[in-house]
Steps between C-alpha positions, in 0.01 A plus 500: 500500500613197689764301288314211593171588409651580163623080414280224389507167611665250307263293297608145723435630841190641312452180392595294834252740716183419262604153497515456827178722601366248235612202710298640811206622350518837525541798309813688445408783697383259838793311468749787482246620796575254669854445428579842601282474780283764390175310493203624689446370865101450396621291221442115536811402330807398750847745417746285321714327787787420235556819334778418230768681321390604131822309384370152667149607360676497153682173580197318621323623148793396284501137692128477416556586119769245483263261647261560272752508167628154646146372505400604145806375372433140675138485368618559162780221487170302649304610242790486185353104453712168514876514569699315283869347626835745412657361216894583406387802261275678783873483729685594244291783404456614864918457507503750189296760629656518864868509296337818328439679854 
């Protein structure tokens, strides 16, 4: 049997292709169609002009997560309530725990 039949795809570019099928509104099976150029001639969907690597797939996907993760984490300062002023103790403690690093 063909060796490469035989491996599986690594869960990110797994990931990265249903993301970005996701992105265009397609399935996974017409946009890997269409990225491999495979879809049918009848079908109404254009082939995918900008058929990417599976790495960049996987970067593009980790970029969006980190988006996202940056974006909860900046609603939830937003949302912590009031901000007080840093007093000597907050330094010092922040001091203390970078010294234990």
């Amino acid at each position: 049997m063909n060796r490469l039949l035989q491996e599986q795809i690594a869960p990110e570019i797994a990931q990265a292709i249903i993301a970005q099928a996701a992105v265009r509104g397609l399935s996974v099976n017409d946009f890997l169609r269409n990225l491999l150029g495979l879809a049918s001639e009848a079908s109404a969907e254009p082939a995918v002009a900008d058929a990417r690597q599976p790495q960049q797939l996987v970067r593009e996907d980790q970029k969006r997560k980190a988006q996202e993760r940056l974006e909860e984490l900046l609603l939830e300062g937003l949302n912590s309530g009031e901000s007080t002023p840093m007093t000597e103790q907050d330094w010092e403690e922040i001091r203390a725990e970078v010294r234990q690093r």
